[in-house]
Every structure is written in C-alpha cells, then in structure tokens.
N, C-alpha and C positions, 0 to 999 in steps of 0.2 A: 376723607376725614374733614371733618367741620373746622374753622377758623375760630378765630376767639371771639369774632362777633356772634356766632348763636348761642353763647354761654355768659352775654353778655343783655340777652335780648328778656326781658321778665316772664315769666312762669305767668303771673298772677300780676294784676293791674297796681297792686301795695308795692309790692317788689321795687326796690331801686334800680335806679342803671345805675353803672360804673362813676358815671360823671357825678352822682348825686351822693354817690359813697366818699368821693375824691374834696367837692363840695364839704364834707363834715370834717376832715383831717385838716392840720396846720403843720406848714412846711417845721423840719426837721424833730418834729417831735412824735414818739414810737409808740403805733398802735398796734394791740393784737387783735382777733377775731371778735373778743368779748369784748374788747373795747366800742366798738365799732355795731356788735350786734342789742349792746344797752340804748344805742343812737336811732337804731328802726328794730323798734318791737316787737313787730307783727313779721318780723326777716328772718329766717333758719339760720342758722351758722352757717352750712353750705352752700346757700345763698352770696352770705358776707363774704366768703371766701372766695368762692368764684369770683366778684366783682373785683376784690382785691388781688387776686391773678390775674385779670384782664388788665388792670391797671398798670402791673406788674410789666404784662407781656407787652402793652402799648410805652413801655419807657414813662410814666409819669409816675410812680413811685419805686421806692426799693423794697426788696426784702431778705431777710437774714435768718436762717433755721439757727436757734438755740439749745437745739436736743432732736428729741425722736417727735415732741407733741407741739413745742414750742417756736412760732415764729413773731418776728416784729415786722412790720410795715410803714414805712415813711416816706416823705415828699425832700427829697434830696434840695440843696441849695441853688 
C-alpha cells in the first residue's frame, strides 16, 4: 500500500503540493474544500482534498466531519 507521500505528489505540473495548500490557510481559522479550491482554480476538489488529508495525516492541520458531506480544516495553535 502506498504512503501519503504518492497522494501527495502532482498529477499535472498546475497541481499544488500539500505545502502550497498549507501556504494559503491561517492558523485557527476553518476551511472547507471550496474554500481552499476558489484559492487554485485550475485544482479538482479531489485534488484539494487529498492535499488536505495529507496535511491532516502529517499533523499540521486538523479536521472535524460535520455531517455525512461536511468537513472543516484548520492549523491548530
């Protein structure tokens, strides 16, 4: 099974890394998918996602499900 790094690694040369996703957030304040995929235009939502589960898995941000569709994403204190 692959690690978080080849789900981290770009598709397509546009694509952000993780770090360039992390780059666009400010510490304690909640972003969802769309938030984050208005910030790189030319980036899938599944995209955004992934980088923000990588993030997630590496300990630099958190994340909170709100329901069955809904989650928030943030850089803890």
């Amino acid at each position: 099974m692959a690690d978080s790094q080849a789900n981290s690694v770009p598709r397509q040369p546009g694509e952000p890394p993780p770090e360039q996703v992390y780059a666009e957030m400010n510490p304690c304040e909640p972003y969802s998918v769309s938030n984050i995929v208005d910030t790189f235009e030319d980036t899938s939502r599944w995209t955004v996602q992934r980088r923000l589960n990588t993030l997630v898995e590496d300990g630099k941000i958190s994340k909170k499900k709100h329901g069955e569709n809904r989650v928030s994403y943030w850089i803890p204190k």
